[in-house]
C-alpha positions in Angstrom: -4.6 14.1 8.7 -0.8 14.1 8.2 -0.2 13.1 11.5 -2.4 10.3 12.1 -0.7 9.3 9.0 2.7 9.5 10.7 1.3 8.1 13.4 0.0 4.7 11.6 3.1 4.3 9.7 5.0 4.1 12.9 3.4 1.7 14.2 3.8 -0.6 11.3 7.9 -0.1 12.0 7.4 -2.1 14.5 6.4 -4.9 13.9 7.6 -7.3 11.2 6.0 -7.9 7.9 4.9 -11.4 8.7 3.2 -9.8 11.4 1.7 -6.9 9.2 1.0 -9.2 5.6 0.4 -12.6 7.2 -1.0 -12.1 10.9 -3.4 -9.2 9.8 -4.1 -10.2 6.0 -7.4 -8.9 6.2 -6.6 -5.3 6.9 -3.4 -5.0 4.5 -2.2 -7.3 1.3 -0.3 -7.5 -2.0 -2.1 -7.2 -4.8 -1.0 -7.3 -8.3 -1.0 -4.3 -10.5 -2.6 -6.0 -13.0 -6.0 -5.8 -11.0 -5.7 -2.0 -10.0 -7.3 0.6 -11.3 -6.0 2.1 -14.9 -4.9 5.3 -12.9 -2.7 4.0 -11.0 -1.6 1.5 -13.7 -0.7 5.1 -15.2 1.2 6.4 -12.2 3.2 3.7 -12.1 4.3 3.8 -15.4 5.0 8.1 -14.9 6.8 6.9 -11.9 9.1 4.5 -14.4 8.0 1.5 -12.1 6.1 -0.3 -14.6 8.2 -3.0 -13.5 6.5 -3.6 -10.3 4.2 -6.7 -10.3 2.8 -6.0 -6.7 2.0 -3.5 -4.5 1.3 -3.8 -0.7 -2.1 -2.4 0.7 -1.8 -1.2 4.3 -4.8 -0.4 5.6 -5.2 3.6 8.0 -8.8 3.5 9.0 -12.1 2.8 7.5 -11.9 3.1 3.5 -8.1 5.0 4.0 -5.0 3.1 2.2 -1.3 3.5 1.8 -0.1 2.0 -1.5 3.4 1.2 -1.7 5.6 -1.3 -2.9 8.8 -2.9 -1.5 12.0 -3.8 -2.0 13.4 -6.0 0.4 12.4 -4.7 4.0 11.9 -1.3 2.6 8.1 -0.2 1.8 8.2 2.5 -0.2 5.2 4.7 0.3 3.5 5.2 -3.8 0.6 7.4 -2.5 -2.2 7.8 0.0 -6.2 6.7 -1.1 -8.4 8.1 1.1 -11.4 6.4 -0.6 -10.1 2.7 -0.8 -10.4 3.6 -5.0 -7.2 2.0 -6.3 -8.8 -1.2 -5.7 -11.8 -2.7 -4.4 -11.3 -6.1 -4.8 
């Protein structure tokens, strides 16, 4: 699992984020962390980034997410949910 992982996150480096947020904003978004779910309203604050007021929603596969947030070009992975559960919308 890892490596398809790996694999996806690679090919999001290359392309640019207008591509991956605007082009192909039905498979990966911000959302604010205001609408996720109390857990990982939680982690962020464990994580000392209760400060964040979006995170970025790239979608793997299926129900499969990367949560992250980022800070200028950077995305900065925050964790993997392998059951789309940090948000349903």
């Amino acid at each position: 699992m890892l490596h398809e992982i790996r694999k996806k996150l690679a090919q999001f480096e290359a392309k640019t984020w207008n591509e991956i947020l605007v082009k192909e904003k039905h498979r990966n978004h911000t959302i604010p962390v205001s609408k996720l779910c109390a857990a990982a309203r939680d982690r962020l604050a464990l994580l000392r980034l209760d400060d964040v007021e979006e995170v970025v929603s790239l979608r793997l596969t299926g129900p499969q997410r990367i949560w992250g947030y980022r800070l200028g070009p950077v995305f900065h992975v925050l964790w993997w949910d392998p059951e789309h559960r940090v948000y349903k919308g």
